[in-house]
C-alpha positions in Angstrom: 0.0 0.0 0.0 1.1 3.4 -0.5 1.4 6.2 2.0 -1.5 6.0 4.9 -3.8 9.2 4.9 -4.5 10.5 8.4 -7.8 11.0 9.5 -8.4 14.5 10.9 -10.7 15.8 13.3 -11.6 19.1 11.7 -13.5 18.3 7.9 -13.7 21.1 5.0 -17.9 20.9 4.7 -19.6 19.0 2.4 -21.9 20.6 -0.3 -25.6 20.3 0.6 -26.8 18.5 -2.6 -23.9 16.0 -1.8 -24.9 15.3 1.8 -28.7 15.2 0.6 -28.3 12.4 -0.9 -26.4 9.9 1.4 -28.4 7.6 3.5 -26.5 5.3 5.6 -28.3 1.5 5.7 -30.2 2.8 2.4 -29.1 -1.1 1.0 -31.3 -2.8 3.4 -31.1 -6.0 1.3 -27.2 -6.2 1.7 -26.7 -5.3 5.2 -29.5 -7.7 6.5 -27.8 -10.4 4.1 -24.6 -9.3 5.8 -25.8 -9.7 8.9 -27.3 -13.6 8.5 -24.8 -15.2 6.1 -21.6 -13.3 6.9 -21.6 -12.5 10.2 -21.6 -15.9 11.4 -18.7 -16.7 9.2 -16.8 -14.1 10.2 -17.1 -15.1 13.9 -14.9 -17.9 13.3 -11.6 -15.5 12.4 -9.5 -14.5 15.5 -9.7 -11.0 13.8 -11.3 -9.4 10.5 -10.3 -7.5 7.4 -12.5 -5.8 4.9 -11.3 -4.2 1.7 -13.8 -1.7 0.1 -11.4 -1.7 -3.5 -11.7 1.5 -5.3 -14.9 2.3 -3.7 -15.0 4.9 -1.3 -18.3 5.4 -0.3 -19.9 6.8 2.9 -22.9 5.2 3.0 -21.2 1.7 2.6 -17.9 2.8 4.6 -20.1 4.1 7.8 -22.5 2.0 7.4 -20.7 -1.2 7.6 -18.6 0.0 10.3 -21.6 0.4 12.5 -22.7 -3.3 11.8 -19.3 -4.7 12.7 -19.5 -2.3 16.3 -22.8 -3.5 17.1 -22.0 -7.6 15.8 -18.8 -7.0 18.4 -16.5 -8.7 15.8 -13.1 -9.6 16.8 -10.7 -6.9 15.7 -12.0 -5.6 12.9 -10.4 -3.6 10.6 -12.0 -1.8 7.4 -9.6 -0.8 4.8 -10.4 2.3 2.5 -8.7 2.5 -1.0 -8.7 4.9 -3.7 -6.1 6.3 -6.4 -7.4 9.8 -5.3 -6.2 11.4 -1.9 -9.0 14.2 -2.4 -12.0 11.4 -2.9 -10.1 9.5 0.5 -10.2 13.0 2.3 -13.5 13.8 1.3 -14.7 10.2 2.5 -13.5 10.7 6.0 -16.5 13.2 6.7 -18.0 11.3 9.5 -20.8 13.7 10.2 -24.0 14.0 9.0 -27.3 16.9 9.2 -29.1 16.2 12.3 -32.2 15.9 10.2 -30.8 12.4 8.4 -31.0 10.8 11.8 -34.5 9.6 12.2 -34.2 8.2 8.2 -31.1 6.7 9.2 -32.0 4.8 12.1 -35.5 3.6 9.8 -33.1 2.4 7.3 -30.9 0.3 10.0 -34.5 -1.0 12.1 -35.0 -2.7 8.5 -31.7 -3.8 7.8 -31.9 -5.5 11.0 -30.3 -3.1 13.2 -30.8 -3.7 17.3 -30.2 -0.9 19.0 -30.9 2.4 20.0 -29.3 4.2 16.6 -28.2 7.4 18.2 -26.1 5.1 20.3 -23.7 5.1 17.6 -23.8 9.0 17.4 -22.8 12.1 19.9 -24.7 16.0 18.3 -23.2 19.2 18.1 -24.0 22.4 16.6 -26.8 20.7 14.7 -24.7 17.8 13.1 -24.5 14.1 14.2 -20.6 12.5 14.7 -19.8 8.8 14.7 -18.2 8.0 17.7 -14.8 7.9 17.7 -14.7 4.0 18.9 -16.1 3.0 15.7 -13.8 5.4 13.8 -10.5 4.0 15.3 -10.7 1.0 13.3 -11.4 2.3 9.8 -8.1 3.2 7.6 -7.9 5.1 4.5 -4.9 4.3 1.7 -3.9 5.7 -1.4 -4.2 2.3 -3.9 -4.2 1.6 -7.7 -6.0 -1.4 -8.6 -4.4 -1.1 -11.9 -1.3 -1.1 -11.0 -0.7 -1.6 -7.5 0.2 -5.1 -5.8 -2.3 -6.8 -2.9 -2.3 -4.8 0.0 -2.9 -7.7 2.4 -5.2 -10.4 2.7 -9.4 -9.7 3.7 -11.9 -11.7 4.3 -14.0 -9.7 2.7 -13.7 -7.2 -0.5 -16.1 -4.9 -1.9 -15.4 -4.0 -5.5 -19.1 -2.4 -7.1 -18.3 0.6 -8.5 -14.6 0.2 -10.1 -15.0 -0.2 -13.9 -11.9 -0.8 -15.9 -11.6 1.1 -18.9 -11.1 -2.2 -20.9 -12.5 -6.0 -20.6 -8.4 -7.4 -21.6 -5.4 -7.5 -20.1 -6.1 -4.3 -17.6 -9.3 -5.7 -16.5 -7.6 -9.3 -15.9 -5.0 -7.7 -13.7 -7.0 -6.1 -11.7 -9.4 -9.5 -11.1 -6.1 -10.7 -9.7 -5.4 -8.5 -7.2 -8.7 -8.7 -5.8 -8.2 -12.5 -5.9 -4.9 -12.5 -4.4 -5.7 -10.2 -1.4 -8.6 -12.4 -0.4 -8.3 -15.3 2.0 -9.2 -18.9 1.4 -13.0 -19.1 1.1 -13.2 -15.5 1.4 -16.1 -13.8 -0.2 -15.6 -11.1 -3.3 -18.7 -8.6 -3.9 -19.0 -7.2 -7.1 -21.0 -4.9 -9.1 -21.4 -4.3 -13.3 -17.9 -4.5 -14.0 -18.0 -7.2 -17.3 -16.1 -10.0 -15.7 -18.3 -12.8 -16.6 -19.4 -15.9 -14.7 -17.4 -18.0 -16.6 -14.3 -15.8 -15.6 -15.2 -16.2 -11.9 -15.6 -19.8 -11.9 -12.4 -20.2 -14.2 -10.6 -18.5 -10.8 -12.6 -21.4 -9.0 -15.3 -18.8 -7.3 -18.7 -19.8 -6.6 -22.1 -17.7 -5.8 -23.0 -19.7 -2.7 -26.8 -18.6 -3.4 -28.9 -16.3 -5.9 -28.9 -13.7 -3.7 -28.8 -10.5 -6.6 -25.4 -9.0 -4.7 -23.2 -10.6 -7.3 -21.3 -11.8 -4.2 -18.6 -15.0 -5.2 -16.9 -16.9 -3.1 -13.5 -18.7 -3.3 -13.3 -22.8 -3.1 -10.7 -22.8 -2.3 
């Protein structure tokens, strides 16, 4: 990995239109399918890594990490990778309008959330602010999936939003690196990149159930 960006207390503001549209949990679907086939899995790892590739994205990043504080994982660890230090910087905005609170907290009751949801939150000056004891375990990295190496090894790996610029060797490449930084059986979540099925299965993946996430997993 290259150079590990700091997080900072004090964020430059978001735009309004930007913020307007971000709602954590909004992927009910996902985080409740999280929650009853991963979950367990997880469990049975002495500690746990999640990659999100290329993608970050509040509303997954933050979202996420709230799951894995309430599930009381066993060291987890979510990694944060883009080629762009200004997307990485804007991503570690960990507060939200006060407003977005009661349709965030809807969004986690159905993505079947437990607790109190302003548990995970402390207000000021009309903002809400993850806690910072879900915030120490979230690292941001400046990565290339086009040309960098694996990072390290995950668990998990979210890759939904990357889209190589070509289906041939570049697109190959970067199907590696996401297969060599995952662990044996781990799972790979994808989203319209043009890697076919037969691609997947030819790197011996398997989608353990139709579950529409376009989630593989190794079998090896």
């Amino acid at each position: 990995m290259k150079s590990n960006i700091q997080r900072r207390r004090n964020f430059r503001p978001l735009s309004k239109s930007y913020e307007r549209d971000l709602t954590l949990f909004s992927e009910t679907y996902l985080y409740l399918h999280f929650r009853e086939k991963l979950v367990p899995w997880l469990r049975s790892f002495p500690s746990v890594k999640i990659w999100l590739a290329a993608e970050p994205r509040r509303e997954l990043l933050y979202s996420l990490a709230i799951l894995l504080h309430e599930e009381q994982l066993p060291r987890w660890q979510i990694y944060v990778t883009d080629s762009s230090p200004l997307v990485l910087e804007r991503t570690k905005t960990s507060s939200f309008p006060i407003e977005s609170l009661k349709s965030f907290a809807e969004y986690y009751s159905l993505s079947g959330g437990k607790l109190p949801f302003k548990n995970f939150f402390s207000v000021k000056a009309k903002r809400i602010f993850l806690k910072e004891k879900i915030l120490e375990n979230i690292s941001f990295f400046q990565h290339r999936l086009e040309s960098d190496a694996s990072p390290n090894e995950f668990q998990i790996i979210f890759c939904r939003k990357f889209m190589p610029k070509t289906n041939g060797e570049t697109g190959a490449r970067i199907l590696k690196v996401l297969h060599d930084s995952l662990c044996h059986f781990g799972v790979l979540i994808l989203g319209n990149q043009k890697w076919t099925k037969n691609e997947m299965v030819a790197l011996e993946y398997r989608e353990p159930e139709q579950s529409g996430l376009k989630l593989f997993k190794r079998n090896t």
